[in-house]
C-alpha positions in Angstrom: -2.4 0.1 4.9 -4.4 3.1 3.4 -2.1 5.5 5.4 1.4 3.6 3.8 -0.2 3.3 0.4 -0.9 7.2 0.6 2.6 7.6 1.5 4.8 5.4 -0.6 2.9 5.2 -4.3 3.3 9.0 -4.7 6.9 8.7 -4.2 7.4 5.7 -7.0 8.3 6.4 -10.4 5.9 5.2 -13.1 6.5 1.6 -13.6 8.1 1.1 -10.3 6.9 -1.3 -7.5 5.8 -0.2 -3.8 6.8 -3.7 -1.4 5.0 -3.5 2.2 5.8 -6.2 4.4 2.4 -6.7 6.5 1.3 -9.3 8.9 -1.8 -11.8 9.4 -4.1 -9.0 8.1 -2.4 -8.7 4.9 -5.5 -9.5 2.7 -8.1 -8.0 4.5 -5.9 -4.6 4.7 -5.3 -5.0 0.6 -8.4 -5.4 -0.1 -9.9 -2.0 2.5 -7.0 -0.2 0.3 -8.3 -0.7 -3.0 -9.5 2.6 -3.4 -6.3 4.2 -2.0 -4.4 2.1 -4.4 -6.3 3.1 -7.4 -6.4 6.8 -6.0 -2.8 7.0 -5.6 -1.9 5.7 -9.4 -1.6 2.2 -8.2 -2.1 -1.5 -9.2 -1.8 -4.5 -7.0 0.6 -7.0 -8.5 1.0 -9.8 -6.0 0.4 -10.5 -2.3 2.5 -13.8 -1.1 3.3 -15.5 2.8 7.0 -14.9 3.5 8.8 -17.0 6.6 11.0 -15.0 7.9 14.0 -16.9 10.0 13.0 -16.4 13.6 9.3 -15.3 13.0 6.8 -17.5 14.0 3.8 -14.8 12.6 2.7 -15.6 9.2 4.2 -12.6 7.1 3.2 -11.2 3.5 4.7 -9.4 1.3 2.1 -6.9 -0.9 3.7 -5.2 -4.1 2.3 -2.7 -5.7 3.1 -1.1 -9.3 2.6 2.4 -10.0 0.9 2.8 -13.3 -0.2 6.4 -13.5 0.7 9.7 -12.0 -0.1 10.3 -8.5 -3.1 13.6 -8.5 -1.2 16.7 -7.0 -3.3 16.5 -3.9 -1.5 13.4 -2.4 0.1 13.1 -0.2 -2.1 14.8 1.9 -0.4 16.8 5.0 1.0 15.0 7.6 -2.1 13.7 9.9 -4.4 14.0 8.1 -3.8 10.4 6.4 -4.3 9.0 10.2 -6.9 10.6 11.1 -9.2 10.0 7.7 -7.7 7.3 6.1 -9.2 6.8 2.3 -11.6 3.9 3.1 -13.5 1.8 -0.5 
């Protein structure tokens, strides 16, 4: 989740939401992404199960509000994200 949150807040407009669909893992990924989240200009604004029609996985949605500029560093270059991920 570090990797998409690198990737998506920088591309939101102030006062615009980020929704990730994530699986089982949803909470423990949100909450290794903190720091990403708050690095990235971020806020977390809800995390809630979804049942999606022939799904039996438990599904979350996570949504995310942008609430400050992105620094000009991030994204970083394609990669590099994956291969150091911004850990807390």
């Amino acid at each position: 989740m570090p990797i998409l949150v690198e990737f998506l807040l920088p591309l939101a407009t102030l006062g615009g939401l980020v929704v990730m669909q994530k699986g089982s893992s949803a909470k423990e990924e949100a909450e290794e992404s903190k720091n990403a989240i708050r690095l990235m200009g971020g806020k977390m604004v809800d995390l809630f199960q979804v049942q999606l029609p022939g799904l039996e996985d438990e599904r979350f949605m996570v949504v995310l509000e942008k609430i400050k500029a992105t620094p000009s560093e991030f994204p970083r270059r394609v990669g590099i994200p994956a291969k150091s991920p911004i850990k807390n």
